[in-house]
C-alpha positions as CSV (number, residue, x, y, z in Angstrom):
1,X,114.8,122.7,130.5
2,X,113.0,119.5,129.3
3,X,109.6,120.2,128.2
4,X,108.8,116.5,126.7
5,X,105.8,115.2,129.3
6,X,102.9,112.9,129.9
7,X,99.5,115.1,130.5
8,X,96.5,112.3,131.4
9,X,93.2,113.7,131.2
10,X,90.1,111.1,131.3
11,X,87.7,113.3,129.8
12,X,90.5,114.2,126.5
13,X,91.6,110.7,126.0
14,X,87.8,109.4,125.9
15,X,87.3,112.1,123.3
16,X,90.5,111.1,121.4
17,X,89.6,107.5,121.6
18,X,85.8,108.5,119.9
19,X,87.5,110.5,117.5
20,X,89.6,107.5,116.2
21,X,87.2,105.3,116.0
22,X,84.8,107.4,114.2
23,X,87.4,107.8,111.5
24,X,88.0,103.7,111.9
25,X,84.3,103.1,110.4
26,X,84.5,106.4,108.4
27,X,87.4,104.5,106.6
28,X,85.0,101.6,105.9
29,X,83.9,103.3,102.6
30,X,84.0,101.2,99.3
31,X,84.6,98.1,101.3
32,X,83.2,94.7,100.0
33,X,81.8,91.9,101.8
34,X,85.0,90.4,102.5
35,X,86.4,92.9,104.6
36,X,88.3,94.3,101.4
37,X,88.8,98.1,100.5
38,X,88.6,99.2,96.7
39,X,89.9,102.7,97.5
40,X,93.2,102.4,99.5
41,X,94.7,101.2,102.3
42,X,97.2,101.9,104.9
43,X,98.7,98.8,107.1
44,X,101.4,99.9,109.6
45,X,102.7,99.5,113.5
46,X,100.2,101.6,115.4
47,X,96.6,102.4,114.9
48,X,97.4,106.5,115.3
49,X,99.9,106.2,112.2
50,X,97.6,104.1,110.1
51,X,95.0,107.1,110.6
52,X,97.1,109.5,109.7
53,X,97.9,107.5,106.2
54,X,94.5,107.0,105.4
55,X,93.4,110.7,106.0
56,X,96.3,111.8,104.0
57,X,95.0,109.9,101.2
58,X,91.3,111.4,101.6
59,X,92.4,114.4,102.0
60,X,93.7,113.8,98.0
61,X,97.4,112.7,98.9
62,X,98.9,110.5,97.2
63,X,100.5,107.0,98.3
64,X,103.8,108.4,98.7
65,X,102.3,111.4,100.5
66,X,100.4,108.8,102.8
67,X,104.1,107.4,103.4
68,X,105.9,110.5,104.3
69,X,103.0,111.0,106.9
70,X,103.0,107.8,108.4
71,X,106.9,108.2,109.0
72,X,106.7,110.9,110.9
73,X,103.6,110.2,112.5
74,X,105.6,106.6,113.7
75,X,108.3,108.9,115.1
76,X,105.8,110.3,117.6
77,X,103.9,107.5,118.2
78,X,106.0,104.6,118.2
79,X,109.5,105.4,119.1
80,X,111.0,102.0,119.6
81,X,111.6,101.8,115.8
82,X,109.6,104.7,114.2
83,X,112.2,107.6,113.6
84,X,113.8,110.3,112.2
85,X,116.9,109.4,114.1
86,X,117.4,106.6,112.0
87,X,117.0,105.5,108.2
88,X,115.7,103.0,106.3
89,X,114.7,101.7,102.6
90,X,111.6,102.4,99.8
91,X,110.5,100.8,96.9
92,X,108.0,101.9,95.2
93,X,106.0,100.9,92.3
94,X,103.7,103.8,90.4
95,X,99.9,102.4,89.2
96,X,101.4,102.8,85.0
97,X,104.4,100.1,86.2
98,X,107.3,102.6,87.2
99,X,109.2,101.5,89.8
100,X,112.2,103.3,92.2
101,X,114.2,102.2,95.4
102,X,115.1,105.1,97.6
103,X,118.2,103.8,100.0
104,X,117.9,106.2,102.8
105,X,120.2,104.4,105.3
106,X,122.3,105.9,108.2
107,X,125.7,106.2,107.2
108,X,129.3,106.1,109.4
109,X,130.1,109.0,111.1
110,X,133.7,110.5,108.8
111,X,135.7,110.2,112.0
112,X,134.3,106.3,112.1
113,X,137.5,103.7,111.8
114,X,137.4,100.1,111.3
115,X,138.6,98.9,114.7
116,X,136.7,101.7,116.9
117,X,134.6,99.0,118.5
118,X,137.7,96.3,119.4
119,X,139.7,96.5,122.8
120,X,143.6,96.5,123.4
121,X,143.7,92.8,122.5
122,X,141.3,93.3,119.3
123,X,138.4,91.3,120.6
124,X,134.7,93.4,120.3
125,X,133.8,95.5,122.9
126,X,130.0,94.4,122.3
127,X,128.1,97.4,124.5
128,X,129.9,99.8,122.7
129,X,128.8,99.6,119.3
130,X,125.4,99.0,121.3
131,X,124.5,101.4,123.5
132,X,125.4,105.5,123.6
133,X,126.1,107.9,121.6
134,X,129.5,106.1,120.1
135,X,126.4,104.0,118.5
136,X,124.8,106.1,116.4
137,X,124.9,106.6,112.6
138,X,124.0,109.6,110.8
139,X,120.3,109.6,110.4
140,X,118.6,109.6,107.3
141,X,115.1,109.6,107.3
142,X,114.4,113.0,107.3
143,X,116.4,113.8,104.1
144,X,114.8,110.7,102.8
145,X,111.1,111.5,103.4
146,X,111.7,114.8,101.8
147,X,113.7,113.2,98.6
148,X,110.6,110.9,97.6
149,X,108.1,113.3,98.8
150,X,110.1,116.1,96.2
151,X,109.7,113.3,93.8
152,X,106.5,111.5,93.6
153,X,104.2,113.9,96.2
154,X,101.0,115.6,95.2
155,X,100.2,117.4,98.4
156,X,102.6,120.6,100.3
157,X,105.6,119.5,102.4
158,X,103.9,121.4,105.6
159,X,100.5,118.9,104.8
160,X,102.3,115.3,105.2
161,X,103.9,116.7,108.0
162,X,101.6,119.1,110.2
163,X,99.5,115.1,111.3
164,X,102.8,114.2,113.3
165,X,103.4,118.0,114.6
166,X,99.9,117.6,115.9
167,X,100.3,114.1,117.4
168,X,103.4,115.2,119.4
169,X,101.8,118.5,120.8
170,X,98.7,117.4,121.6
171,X,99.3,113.8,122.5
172,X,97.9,110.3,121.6
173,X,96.8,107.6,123.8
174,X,99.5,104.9,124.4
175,X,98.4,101.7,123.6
176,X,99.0,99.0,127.0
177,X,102.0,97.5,125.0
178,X,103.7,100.7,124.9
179,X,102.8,101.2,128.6
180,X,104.3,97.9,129.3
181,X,107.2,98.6,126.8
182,X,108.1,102.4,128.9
183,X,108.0,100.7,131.9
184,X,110.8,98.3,131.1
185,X,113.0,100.3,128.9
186,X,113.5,103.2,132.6
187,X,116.8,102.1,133.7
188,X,118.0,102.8,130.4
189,X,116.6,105.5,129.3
190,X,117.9,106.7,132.7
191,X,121.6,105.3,132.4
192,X,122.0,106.6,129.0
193,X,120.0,110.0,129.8
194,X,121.4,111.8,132.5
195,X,119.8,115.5,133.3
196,X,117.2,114.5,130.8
197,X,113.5,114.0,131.6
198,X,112.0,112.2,128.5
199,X,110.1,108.8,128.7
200,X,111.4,108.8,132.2
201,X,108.5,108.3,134.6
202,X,107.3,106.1,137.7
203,X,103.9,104.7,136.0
204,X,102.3,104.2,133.1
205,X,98.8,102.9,131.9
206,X,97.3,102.3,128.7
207,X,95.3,105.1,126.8
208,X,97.4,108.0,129.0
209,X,97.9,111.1,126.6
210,X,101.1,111.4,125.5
211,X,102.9,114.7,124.5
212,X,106.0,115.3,123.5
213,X,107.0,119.2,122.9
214,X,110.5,118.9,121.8
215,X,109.8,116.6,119.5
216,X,107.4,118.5,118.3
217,X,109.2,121.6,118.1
218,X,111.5,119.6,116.3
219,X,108.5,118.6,114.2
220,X,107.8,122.3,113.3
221,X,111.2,123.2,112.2
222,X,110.8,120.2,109.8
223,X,107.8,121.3,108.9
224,X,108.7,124.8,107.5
225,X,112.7,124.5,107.0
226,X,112.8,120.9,105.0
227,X,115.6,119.4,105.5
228,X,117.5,121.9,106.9
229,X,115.4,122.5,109.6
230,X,117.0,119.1,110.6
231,X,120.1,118.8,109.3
232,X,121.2,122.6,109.8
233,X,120.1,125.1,112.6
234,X,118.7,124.1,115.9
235,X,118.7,120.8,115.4
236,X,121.9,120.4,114.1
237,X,123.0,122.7,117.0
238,X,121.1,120.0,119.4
239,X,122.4,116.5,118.0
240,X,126.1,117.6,117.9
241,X,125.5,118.8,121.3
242,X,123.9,115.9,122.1
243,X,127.5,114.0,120.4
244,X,129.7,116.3,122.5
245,X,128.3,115.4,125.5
246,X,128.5,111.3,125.0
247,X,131.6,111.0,122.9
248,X,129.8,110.1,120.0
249,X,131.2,111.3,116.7
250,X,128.6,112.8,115.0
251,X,129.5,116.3,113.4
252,X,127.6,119.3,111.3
253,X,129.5,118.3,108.3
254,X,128.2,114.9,108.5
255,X,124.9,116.6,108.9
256,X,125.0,118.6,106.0
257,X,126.9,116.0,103.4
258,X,124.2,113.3,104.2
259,X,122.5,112.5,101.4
260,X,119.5,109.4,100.0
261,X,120.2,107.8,97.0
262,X,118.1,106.6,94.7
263,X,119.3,103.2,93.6
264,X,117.8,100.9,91.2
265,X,115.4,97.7,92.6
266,X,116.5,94.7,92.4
267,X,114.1,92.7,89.9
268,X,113.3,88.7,89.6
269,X,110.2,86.5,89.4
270,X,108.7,83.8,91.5
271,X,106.0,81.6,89.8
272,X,104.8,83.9,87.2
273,X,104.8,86.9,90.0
274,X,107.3,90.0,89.3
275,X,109.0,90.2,92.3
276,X,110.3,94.5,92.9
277,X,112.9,94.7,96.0
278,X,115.3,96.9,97.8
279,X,119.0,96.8,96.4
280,X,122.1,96.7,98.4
281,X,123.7,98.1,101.2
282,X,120.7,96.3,102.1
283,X,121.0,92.4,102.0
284,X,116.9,91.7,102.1
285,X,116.8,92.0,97.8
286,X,119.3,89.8,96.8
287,X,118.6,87.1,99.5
288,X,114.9,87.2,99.4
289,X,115.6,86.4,95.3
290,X,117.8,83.7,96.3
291,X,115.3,82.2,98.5
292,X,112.5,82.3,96.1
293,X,114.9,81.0,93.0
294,X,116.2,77.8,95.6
295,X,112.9,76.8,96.1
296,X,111.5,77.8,92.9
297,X,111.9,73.9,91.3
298,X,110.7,72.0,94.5
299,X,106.6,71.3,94.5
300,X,105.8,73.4,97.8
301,X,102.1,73.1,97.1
302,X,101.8,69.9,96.4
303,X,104.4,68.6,99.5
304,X,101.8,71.2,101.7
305,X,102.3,74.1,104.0
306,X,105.2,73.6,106.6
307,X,105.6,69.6,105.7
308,X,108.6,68.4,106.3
309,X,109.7,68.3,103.1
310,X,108.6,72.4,102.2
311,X,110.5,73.1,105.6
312,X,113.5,71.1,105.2
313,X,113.8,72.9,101.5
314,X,113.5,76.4,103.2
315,X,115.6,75.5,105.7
316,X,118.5,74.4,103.6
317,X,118.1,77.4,100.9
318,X,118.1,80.0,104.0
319,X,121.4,78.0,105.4
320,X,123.1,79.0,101.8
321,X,121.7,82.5,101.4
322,X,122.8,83.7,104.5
323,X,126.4,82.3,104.4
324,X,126.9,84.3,100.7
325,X,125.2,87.2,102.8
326,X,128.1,87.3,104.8
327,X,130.9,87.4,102.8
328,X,129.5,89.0,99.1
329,X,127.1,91.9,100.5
330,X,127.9,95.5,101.5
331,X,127.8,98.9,100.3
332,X,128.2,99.1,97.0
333,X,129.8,102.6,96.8
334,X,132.7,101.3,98.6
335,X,132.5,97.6,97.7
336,X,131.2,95.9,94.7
337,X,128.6,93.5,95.1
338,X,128.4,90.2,93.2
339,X,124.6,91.2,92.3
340,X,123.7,90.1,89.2
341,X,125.4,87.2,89.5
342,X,124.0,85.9,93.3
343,X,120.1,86.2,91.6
344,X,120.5,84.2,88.9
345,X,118.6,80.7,89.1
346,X,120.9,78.9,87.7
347,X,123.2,79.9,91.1
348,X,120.9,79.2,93.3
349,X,120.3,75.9,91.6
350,X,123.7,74.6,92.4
351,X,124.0,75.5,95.6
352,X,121.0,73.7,96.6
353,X,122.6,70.6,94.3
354,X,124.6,69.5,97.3
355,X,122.0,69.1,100.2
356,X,121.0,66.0,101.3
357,X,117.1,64.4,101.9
358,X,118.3,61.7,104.2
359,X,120.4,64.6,106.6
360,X,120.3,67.8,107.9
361,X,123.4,69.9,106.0
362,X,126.0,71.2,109.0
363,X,126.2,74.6,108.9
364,X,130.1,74.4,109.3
365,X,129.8,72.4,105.9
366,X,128.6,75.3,104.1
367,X,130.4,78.6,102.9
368,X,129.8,81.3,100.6
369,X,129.7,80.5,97.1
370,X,132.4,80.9,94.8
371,X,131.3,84.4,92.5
372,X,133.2,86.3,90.0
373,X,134.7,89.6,91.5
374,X,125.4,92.0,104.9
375,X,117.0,94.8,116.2
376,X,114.6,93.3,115.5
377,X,113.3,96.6,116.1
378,X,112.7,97.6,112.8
379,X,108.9,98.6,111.6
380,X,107.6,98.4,108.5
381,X,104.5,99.7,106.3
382,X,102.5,98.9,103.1
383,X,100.2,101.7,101.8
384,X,98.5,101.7,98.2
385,X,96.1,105.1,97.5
386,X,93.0,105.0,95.0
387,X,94.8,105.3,91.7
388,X,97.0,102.1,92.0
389,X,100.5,103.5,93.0
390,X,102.1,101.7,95.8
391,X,104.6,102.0,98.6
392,X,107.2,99.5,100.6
393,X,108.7,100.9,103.5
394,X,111.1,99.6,106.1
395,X,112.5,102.1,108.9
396,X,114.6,101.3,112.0
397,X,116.9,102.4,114.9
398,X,118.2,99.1,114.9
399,X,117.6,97.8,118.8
400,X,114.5,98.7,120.6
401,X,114.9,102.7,121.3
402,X,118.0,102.6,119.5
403,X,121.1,103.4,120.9
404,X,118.9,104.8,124.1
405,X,119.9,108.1,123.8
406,X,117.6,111.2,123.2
407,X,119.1,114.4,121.8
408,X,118.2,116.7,124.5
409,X,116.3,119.5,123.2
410,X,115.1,117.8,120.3
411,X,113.0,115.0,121.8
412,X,113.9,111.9,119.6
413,X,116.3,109.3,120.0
414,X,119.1,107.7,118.2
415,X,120.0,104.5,116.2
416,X,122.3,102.1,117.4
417,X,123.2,100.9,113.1
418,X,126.6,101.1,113.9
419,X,126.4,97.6,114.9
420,X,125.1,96.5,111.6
421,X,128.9,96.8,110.4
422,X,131.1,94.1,110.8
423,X,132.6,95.3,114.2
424,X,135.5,92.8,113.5
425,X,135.0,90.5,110.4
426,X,133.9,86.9,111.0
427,X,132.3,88.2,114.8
428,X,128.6,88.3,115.0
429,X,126.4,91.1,115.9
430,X,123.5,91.7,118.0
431,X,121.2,89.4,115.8
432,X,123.9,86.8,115.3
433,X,124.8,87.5,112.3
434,X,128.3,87.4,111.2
435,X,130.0,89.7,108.7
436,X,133.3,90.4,106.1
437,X,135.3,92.4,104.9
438,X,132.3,93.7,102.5
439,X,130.5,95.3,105.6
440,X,133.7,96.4,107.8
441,X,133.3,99.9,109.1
442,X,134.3,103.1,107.0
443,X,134.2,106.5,107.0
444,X,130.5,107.8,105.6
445,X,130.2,103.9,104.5
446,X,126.2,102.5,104.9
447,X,126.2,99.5,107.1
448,X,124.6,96.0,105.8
449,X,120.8,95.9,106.4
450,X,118.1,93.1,106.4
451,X,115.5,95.4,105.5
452,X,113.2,93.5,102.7
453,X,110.7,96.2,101.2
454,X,109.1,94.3,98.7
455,X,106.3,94.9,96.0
456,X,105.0,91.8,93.2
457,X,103.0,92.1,90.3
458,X,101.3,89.2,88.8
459,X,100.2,89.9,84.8
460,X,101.5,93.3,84.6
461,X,99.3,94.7,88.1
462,X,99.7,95.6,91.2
463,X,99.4,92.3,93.5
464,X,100.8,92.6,97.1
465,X,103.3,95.4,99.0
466,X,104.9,93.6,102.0
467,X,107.6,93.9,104.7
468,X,108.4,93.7,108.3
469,X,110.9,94.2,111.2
470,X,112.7,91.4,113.0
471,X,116.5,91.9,112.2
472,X,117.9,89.0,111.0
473,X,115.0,87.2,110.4
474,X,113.1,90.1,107.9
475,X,114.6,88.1,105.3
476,X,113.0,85.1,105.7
477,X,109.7,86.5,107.3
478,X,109.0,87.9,104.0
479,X,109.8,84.9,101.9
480,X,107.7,82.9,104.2
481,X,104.9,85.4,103.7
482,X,104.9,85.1,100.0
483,X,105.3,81.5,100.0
484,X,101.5,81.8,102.3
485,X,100.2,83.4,99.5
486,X,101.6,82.3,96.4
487,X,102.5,78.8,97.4
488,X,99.7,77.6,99.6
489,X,96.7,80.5,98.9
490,X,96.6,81.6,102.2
491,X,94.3,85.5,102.1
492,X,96.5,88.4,103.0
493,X,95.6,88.2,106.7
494,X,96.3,84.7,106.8
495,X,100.0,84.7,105.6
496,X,100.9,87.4,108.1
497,X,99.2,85.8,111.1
498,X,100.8,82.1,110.4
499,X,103.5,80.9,112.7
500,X,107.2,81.8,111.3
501,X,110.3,79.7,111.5
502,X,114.1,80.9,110.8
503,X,117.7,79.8,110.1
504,X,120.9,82.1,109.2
505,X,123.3,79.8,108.9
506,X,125.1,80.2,112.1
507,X,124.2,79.5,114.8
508,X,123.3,76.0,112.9
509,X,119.7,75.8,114.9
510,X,116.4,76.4,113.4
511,X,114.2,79.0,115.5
512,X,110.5,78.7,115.4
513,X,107.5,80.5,117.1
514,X,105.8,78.6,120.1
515,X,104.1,75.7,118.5
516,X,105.2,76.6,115.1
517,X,105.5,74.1,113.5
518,X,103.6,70.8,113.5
519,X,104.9,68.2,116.0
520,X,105.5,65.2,113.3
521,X,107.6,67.6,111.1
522,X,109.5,68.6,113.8
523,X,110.0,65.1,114.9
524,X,110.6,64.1,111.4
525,X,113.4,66.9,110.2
526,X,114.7,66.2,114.6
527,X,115.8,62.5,112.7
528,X,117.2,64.0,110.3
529,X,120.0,65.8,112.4
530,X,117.9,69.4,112.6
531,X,118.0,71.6,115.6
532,X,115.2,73.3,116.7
533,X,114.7,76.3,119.0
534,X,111.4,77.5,120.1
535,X,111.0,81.8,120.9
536,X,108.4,84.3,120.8
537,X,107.5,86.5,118.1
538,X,108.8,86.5,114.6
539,X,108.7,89.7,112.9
540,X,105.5,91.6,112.6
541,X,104.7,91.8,108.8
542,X,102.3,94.4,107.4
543,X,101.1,93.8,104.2
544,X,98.6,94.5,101.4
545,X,96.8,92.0,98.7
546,X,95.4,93.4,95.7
547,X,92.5,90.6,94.9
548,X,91.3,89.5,92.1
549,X,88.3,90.9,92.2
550,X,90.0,94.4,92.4
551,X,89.9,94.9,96.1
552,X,92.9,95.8,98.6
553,X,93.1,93.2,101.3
554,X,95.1,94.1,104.0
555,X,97.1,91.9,106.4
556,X,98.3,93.6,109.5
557,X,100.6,91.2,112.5
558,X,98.5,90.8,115.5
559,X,102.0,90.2,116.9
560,X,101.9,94.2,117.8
561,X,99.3,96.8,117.8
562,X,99.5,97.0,113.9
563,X,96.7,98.3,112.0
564,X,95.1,98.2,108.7
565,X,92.7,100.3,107.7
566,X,91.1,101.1,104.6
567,X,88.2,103.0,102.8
């Protein structure tokens, strides 16, 4: 029986609803003038997780503490990208300098095989490495969350995670996106779903509780088993079941030999700025280096913010980057990456050496460099606690809700990251982006990510954590971002709320946000032989500015319902 249900009461939700926003101005302690907090700070994807951070770290957690609770807080309370169903990538960065990157990305089921997603003639069967439970990687958040949590936490195991238990059996008010964002995912949830009852209902309207009792029994096993309260036992029992019933290939032995790895971050400078970042299999590290270090020699400040000149730089350096992203980046347990060779300036210098000022470079001009022998449903948060010590994090399903399906008795849904692979090499996936033979499909082999975690230092300190969703375009929503800051001193909030712009190479069309981008540039770079494309939303960064004055300033996307709050 599905116990997973909606409860509205008017009189509880006004109560909740006071409740938050006492804590809201409660977390206003130590805050400046500016709006700046000297204490902490938590900026992530929904206003319930963000509270949950911040009381961690009153409570006398730590930042990594603060991120542990956050993740499975967004697993409640945001479950188009929040998960434990799926995986994602740290980097972290201690107050005395130390600095880690924790790769906890879903993995190929071991009965995956490279052409499981091509019909009888070999051409991609694009639904099926989409939608269903054929879709789904082995999820690895959970074993993630308790790897850095064994690590670097200061409080118990049960007290990161009793604030998500609680938000799942005793509900939290949907915000009137989310309504919106239920309403429209029903014949889905229904197709993929059958016999099942979660998410599925006729009407919803913002600041309705929402409880979810699977999920937070689910929650409770968690809680008092670790990881084997997830990947052993019940839940086990429940997601293989769950596999049986869909043909989907996950098994208990890819449950129990799932493992996190700590890798080491990939390190490089930008203007005087350290720049700490998330190795491969994801792609966000190396290209976000390659970006900075192409643009590195061109005067962006004094050329202005989104000239044509600064635009027609970026463009041309993300055109390279992403080509070499498609042929020299994958897993580097089964493939071995290029790395230190793609991040070195002098690299970067000469492939920009062959772009043009008087003409827009053709993408079918450009391929991967020669080197000695990688939804926009992701969501991202920045948290830094009292002492200094600071936290990236980037988590995903992959597509909005993931592959669709929930694992019936357990409450939560699945990713879809098999489609981060290379379904067939040189075909592109559900962002566009086309792949090699680096990021073909294996047996327990981590697909390619985007996922850009990043944290700089400017003179040896702390000076901003920052990340975002948006698939493809993370990449070049966090360059972008740092550019805001570094480049053109834009405050924290700024950078994240200024109009973002994208190009990965194929297709050979530069995307931009409605309006932006200023009409003479556009014009201009339109001469020049550049296509543009105008769409909604790009990304939703979360990020955090350590001032200097000493103050966290916090920058959360008013693209979404993110929230920063601080004390």
């Amino acid at each position: 029986m599905q116990t997973n249900k909606s409860h509205f009461t008017s009189l509880r939700a006004v109560m909740l609803a006071a409740v938050f926003l006492s804590s809201c101005v409660g977390g206003q302690i130590g805050k400046n003038n500016s709006g700046e907090y000297k204490n902490g700070m938590v900026v992530s994807a929904h206003p319930s997780a963000s509270k949950v951070g911040l009381d961690i770290m009153k409570k006398g957690g730590n930042a990594v503490d603060a991120a542990v609770a956050v993740q499975f807080a967004l697993a409640v309370v945001y479950p188009n990208a929040g998960n434990i169903g799926g995986g994602g990538f740290m980097v972290y960065r201690s107050a005395d300098g130390e600095v880690a990157a924790l790769d906890f990305r879903e993995k190929a089921p071991g009965k995956a095989f490279r052409d499981m997603y091509l019909d009888a003639a070999g051409n991609p069967i694009t639904d099926k490495s989409l939608y269903g439970h054929l879709a789904a990687g082995v999820p690895g958040s959970v074993d993630g969350m308790v790897q850095a949590h064994s690590k670097y936490g200061k409080l118990t195991w049960a007290e990161v995670v009793q604030p998500a238990l609680n938000l799942a059996r005793n509900g939290f008010p949907i915000t009137e996106n989310q309504a919106r964002e239920f309403a429209g995912q029903q014949s889905s949830f229904k197709k993929y779903n059958p016999g099942k009852t979660y998410y599925i209902k006729d009407k919803w309207a913002a600041g309705e509780l929402w409880v979810q009792e699977d999920l937070a029994n689910t929650l409770e096993l968690i809680r008092d088993k670790g990881r084997e309260g997830f990947y052993a036992g019940t839940v086990a029992d429940h997601i293989v079941a769950e596999m049986q019933s869909g043909g989907g290939l996950i098994s208990k032995e890819d449950l129990k030999n799932y493992h996190a790895v700590w890798r080491e971050p990939i390190v490089g400078t930008y203007r005087d700025h350290k720049v700490i970042t998330v190795p491969p299999p994801s792609s966000g590290g190396i290209a976000l280096l390659q970006l900075l270090n192409s643009v590195e020699p061109f005067p962006l400040k004094r050329w202005g913010y989104n000239s044509d000149s600064t635009v027609q730089v970026m463009v041309e350096a993300e055109r390279r980057v992403y080509a070499d992203r498609a042929s020299h980046l994958g897993d580097p347990d089964f493939y071995k990456v290029p790395q230190k060779y793609l991040i070195l300036p002098v690299y970067s210098k000469f492939r920009m050496s062959n772009f043009n000022w008087d003409k827009a470079t053709l993408s079918t001009d450009i391929k991967a460099g020669e080197v000695p022998k990688e939804s926009e449903e992701t969501t991202h948060f920045s948290i830094v606690d009292r002492a200094g010590n600071a936290v990236s994090i980037t988590t995903t399903i992959n597509g909005s809700y993931g592959s669709k399906v929930f694992v019936k008795g357990a409450g939560f849904l699945l990713n879809n990251e098999m489609d981060d692979f290379s379904v067939k090499p040189g075909s592109p996936n559900m962002y566009g982006l086309l792949g090699g033979e680096a990021n073909a499909v294996q047996p327990n082999k981590r697909m390619l990510s985007a996922m850009t975690p990043t944290i700089l230092e400017k003179e040896g300190k702390l000076f901003m954590v920052v990340g975002t969703p948006g698939g493809s375009t993370i990449i070049t929503s966090v360059f972008q971002t740092i550019l805001n800051v570094v480049d053109f001193d834009k405050s924290m909030q700024a950078a994240v709320t200024a109009k973002r712009f994208h190009h990965q190479w194929f297709p050979d069309e530069v995307v931009m946000e409605r309006k932006g981008l200023d009409s003479m540039t556009v014009v201009r770079l339109t001469q020049k032989g550049y296509k543009f494309k105008e769409r909604g939303a790009i990304g939703r960064v979360d990020a955090i500015l350590k001032t200097k004055w000493g103050y966290y300033e916090g920058g959360a996307d008013p693209r979404g319902d993110d929230t920063k709050l601080g004390w």
